[in-house]
C-alpha positions in Angstrom: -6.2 3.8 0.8 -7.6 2.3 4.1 -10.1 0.3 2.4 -8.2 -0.9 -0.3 -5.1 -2.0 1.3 -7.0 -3.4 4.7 -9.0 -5.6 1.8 -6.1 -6.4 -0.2 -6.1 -10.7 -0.3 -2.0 -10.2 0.0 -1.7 -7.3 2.0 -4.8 -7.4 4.1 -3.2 -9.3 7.0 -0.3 -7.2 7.3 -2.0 -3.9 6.8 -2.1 -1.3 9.7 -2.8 2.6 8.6 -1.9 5.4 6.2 -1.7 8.6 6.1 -1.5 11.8 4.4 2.3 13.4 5.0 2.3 16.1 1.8 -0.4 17.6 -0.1 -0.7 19.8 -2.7 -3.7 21.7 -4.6 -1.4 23.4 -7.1 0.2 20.1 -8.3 -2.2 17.5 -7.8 0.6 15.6 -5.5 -0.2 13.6 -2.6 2.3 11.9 -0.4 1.1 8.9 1.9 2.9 7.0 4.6 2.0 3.1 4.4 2.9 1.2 7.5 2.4 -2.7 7.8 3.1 -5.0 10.4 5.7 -7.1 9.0 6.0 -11.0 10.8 9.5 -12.3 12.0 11.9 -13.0 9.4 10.3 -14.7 6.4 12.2 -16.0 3.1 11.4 -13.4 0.3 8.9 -11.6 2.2 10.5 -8.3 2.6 11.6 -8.7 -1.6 8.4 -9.5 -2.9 5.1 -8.6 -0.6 6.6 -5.6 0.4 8.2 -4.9 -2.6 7.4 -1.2 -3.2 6.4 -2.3 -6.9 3.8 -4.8 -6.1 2.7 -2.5 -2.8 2.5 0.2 -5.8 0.6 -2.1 -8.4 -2.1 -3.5 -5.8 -3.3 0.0 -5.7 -2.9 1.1 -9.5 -4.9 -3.0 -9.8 -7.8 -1.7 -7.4 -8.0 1.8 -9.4 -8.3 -0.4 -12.6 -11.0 -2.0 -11.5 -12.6 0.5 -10.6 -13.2 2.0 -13.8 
């Protein structure tokens, strides 16, 4: 997650660590803990950047290219 959010063109900047708060081998589940450094108060920042969606879909775009 390092790697791809550190290297993210929108997120990259903003980007400061994540971690691992909950795993589980029985049911595949992994909970991680994002943090960002967010700059003063910006117009529609907060909606869209850190939008948990497009947070959400730069990962599921960096799994897709993967494959």
């Amino acid at each position: 997650l390092t790697d791809v959010y550190s290297s993210s063109p929108a997120l990259g900047r903003y980007f400061r660590s994540a971690q691992v708060v909950y795993f589980s081998n029985e049911s595949s589940i992994v909970s991680y803990q994002l943090e960002f450094s967010v700059p003063p108060s910006t117009e529609g920042f907060m909606e869209n950047t850190m939008n948990p969606d497009f947070i959400r879909n730069v990962l599921r775009q960096n799994i897709y290219d993967e494959d």
